[in-house]
GULODREN-221533 format. One record per residue (C-alpha): residue number from 1; x, y, z. Coordinates in steps of 0.25 Angstrom, whole numbers, plus 5000, padded with zeros to 4 digits. Each point is the difference from the previous one (the first is absolute). Last residue first. Example, Ala and Ser with C-alpha at 12.3 -4.5 7.8 and 13.67 -1.06 7.14 Angstrom:
BEGIN
<2, <5055, 4996, 5029>> <1, <4994, 4986, 5002>> 
This chain:
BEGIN
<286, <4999, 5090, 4941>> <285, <5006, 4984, 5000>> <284, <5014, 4999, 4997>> <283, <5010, 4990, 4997>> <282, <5015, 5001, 4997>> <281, <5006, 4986, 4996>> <280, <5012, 4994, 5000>> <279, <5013, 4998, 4991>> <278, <5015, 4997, 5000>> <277, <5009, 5004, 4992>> <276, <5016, 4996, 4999>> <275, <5012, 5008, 5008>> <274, <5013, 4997, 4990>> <273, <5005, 5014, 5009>> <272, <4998, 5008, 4988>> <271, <4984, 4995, 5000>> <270, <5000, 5008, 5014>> <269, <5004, 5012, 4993>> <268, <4992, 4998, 4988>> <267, <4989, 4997, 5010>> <266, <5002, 5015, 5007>> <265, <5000, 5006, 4984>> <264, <4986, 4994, 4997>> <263, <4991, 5001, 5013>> <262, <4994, 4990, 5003>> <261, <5011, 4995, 5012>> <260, <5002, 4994, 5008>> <259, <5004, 4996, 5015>> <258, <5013, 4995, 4994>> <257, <5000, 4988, 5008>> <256, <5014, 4993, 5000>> <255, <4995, 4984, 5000>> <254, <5007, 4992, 5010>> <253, <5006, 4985, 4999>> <252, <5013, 5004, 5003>> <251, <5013, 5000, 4991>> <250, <5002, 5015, 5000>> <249, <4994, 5007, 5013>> <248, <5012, 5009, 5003>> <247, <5004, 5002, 4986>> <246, <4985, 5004, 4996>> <245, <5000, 5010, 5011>> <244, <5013, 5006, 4996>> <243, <4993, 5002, 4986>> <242, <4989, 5007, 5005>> <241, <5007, 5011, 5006>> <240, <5008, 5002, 4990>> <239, <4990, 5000, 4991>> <238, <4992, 5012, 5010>> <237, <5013, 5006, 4998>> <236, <5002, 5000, 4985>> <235, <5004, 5016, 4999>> <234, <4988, 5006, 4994>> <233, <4989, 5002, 5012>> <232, <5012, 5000, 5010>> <231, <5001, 5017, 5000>> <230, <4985, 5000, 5002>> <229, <5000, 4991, 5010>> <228, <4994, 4986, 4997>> <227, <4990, 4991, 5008>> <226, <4998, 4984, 5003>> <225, <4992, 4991, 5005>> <224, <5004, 4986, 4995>> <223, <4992, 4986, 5002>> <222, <5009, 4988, 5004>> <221, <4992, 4988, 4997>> <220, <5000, 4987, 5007>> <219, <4989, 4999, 5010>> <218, <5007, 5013, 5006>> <217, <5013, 5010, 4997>> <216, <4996, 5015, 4999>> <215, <5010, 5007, 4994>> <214, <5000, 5017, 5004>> <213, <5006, 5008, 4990>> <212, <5009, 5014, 5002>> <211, <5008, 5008, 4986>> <210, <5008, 5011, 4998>> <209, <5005, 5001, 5016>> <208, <5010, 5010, 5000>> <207, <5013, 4995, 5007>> <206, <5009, 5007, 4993>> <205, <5005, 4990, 4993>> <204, <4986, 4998, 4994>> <203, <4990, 4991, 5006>> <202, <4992, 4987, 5000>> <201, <4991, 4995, 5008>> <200, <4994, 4989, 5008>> <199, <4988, 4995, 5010>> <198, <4999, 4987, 5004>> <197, <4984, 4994, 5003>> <196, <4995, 4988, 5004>> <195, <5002, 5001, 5015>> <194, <4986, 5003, 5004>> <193, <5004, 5014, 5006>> <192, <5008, 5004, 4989>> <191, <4987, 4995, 4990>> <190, <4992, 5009, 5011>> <189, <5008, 5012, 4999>> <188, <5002, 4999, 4985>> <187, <4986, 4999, 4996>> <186, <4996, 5010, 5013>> <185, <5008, 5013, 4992>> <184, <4993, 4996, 4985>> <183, <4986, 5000, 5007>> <182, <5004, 5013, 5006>> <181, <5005, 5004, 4985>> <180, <4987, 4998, 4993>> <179, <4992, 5010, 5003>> <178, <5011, 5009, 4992>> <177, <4994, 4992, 4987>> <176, <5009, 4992, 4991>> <175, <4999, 5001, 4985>> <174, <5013, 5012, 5001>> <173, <5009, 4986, 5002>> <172, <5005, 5000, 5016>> <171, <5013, 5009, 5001>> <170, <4997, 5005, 5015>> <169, <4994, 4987, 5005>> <168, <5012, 4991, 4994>> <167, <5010, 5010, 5005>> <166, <4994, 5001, 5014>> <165, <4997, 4985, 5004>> <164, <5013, 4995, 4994>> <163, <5005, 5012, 5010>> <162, <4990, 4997, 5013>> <161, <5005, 4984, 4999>> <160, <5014, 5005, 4999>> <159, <5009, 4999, 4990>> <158, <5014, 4991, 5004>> <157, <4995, 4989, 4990>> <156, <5009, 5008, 4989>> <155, <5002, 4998, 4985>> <154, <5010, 5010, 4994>> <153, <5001, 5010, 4990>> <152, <5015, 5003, 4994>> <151, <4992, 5009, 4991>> <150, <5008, 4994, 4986>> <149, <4999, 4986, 5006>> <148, <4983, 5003, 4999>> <147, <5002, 5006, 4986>> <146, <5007, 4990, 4994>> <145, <4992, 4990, 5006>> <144, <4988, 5006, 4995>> <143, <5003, 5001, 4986>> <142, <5007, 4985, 5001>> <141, <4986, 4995, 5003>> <140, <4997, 4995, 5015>> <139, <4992, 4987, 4996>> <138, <5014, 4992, 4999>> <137, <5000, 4999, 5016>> <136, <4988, 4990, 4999>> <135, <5009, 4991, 4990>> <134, <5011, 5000, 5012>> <133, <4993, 4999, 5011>> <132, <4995, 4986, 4996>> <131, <4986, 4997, 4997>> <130, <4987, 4998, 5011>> <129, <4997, 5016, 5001>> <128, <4987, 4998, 4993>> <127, <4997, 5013, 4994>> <126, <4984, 5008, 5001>> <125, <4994, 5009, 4991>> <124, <4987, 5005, 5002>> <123, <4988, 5002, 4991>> <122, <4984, 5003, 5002>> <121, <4990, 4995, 4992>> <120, <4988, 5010, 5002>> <119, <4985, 4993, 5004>> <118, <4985, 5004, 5001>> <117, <4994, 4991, 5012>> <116, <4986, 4993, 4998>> <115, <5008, 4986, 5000>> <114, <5015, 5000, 5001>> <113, <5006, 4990, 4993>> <112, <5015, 5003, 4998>> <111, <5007, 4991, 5009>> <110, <5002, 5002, 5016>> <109, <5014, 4995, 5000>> <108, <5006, 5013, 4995>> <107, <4994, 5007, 5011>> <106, <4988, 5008, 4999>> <105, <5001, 5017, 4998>> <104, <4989, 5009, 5007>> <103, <4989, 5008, 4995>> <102, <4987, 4998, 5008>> <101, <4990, 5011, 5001>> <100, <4988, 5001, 5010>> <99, <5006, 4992, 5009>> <98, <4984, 4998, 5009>> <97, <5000, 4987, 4989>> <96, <5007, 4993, 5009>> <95, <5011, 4991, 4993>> <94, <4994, 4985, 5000>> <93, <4997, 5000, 4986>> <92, <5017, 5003, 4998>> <91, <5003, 4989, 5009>> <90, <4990, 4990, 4992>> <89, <5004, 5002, 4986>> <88, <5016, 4998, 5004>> <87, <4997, 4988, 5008>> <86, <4989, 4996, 4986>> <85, <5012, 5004, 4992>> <84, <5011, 4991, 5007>> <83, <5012, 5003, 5010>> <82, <5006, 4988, 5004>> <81, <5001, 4999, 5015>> <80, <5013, 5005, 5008>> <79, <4993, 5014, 4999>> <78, <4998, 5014, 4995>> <77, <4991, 5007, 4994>> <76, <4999, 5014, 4995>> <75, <5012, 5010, 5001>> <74, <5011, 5004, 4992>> <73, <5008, 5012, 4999>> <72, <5000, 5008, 5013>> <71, <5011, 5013, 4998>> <70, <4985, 5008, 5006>> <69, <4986, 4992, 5000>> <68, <4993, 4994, 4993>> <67, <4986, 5006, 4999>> <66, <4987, 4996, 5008>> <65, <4988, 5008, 5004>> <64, <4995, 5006, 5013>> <63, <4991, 5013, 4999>> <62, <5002, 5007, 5012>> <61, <5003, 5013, 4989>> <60, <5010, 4991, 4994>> <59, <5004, 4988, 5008>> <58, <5011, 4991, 4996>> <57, <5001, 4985, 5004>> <56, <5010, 4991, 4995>> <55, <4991, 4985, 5000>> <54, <5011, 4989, 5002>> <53, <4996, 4987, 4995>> <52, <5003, 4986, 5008>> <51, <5000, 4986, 4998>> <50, <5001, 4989, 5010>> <49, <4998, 5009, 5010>> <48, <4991, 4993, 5007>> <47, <4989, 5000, 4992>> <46, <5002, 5007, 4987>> <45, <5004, 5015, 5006>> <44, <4994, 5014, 4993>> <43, <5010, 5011, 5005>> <42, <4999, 5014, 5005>> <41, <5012, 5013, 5000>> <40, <4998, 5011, 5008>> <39, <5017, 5004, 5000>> <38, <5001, 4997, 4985>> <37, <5014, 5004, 4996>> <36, <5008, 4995, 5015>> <35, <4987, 4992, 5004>> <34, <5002, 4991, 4988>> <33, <5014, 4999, 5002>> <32, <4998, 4993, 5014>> <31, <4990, 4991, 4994>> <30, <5008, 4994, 4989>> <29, <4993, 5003, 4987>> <28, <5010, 5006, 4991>> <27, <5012, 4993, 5007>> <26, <4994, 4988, 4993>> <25, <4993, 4990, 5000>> <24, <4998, 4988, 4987>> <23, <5004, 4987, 5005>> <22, <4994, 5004, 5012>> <21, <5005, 4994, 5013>> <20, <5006, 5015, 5006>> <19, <4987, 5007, 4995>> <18, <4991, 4990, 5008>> <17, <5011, 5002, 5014>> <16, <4998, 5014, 4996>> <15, <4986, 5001, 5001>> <14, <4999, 4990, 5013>> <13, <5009, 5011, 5007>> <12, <4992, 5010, 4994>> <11, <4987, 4994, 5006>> <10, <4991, 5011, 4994>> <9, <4989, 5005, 5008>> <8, <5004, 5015, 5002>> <7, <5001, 4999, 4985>> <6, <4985, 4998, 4996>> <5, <4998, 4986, 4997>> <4, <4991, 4995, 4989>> <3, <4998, 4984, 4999>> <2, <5002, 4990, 4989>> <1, <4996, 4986, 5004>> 
């Protein structure tokens, strides 16, 4: 049986213990993160917490609806079980109809059938880190070696929670509202406090940070959050950076997690890396 729950009754530690045996979780869903970008948020649970489907509550006007929320790619369903249409059909009918519109973005495992929803194919690119060092190092083109040797730019672990918090904040893409940046503040404190996170950098000899990312490291994907100074934006930092990552973790059956995108000249990027597609689905119902 499908039930409702508002989010004082959620059982997070059972949620997470579901999230921790699904095939398909991800730090997307996880119950701590939730509460960091979507602080009310609800759920539907199949029993007992054999499945659950988080609800990211908004309210406009005391009028509540749902919509994904902030740097959260995929929700939907997610459990150790397999995921058919008819468990997909039945979650979705079992959204109160009191939301009054639902745009939110399913997980990969949740197919394509969504029935009475309109839907947008969305992209992200993602990299299996499973290779040698070596041949993930060759995705740094000799352009961008030139010029990072060229700048004597370094890769550090010595920034700070509050600095890879600051740079990244400060040089989010133009796309990103302002009402966004507390959410941004609690992702970082909160993967820092869970233990899943390590924060880099890299700077200039003068010790001018051009570039700050948080990784996040759980259910074997490292997904990057990152930002760019103005004075880095050109110089192959945020490659540098992603490319020391790679050679930490090369050999081990991780995915590197680009976190997107859709957007042409950002998947090129990603693409550069040798990063493949991968696609789900947006849905909305006015």
């Amino acid at each position: 049986m499908i039930r409702y729950l508002k989010h004082k009754e959620i059982n997070k530690i059972r949620w997470d213990a579901c999230m921790d045996a699904a095939p398909n979780g991800r730090l997307d869903a996880y119950s701590w993160w939730l509460d960091a970008v979507s602080p009310n948020w609800e759920a539907l649970i199949l029993d007992d917490y054999r499945a659950v489907f988080p609800l990211p509550v908004k309210r406009k006007f005391g009028i509540p609806y749902l919509s994904q929320p902030p740097f959260t790619q995929q929700l939907g369903i997610f459990t150790g079980e397999a995921i058919t249409p008819d468990l997909v059909d039945d979650f979705l009918k079992h959204i109160p109809r009191k939301f009054i519109k639902i745009d939110m973005n399913m997980n990969i495992a949740c197919g394509n059938v969504f029935s009475g929803f309109k839907t947008k194919l969305c992209t992200t690119q993602a990299l299996s880190l499973n290779t040698n060092a070596e041949q993930l190092h060759r995705t740094i083109e000799k352009g961008d070696l030139k010029r990072i040797q060229k700048q004597q730019l370094e890769v550090s672990d010595a920034i700070t929670l509050q600095e890879a918090v600051d740079i990244a904040s400060n040089h989010l893409p133009k796309y990103v509202s302002s009402e966004y940046l507390n959410p941004f503040q609690k992702m970082f404190e909160i993967c820092a406090e869970k233990q899943v996170a390590e924060f880099s950098g890299v700077r200039n000899p003068q010790g001018e940070w051009y570039a700050g990312a948080m990784f996040v490291n759980i259910h074997g994907r490292i997904s990057i959050f990152s930002g760019t100074s103005p004075n880095g934006r050109n110089s192959g930092a945020k490659r540098l950076l992603i490319d020391a990552i790679f050679q930490k973790y090369a050999g081990q059956n991780l995915i590197f997690d680009f976190r997107g995108s859709n957007i042409p000249g950002v998947a090129q990027f990603n693409h550069s890396f040798g990063a493949k597609d991968e696609h789900y689905w947006n849905i909305v119902r006015p």
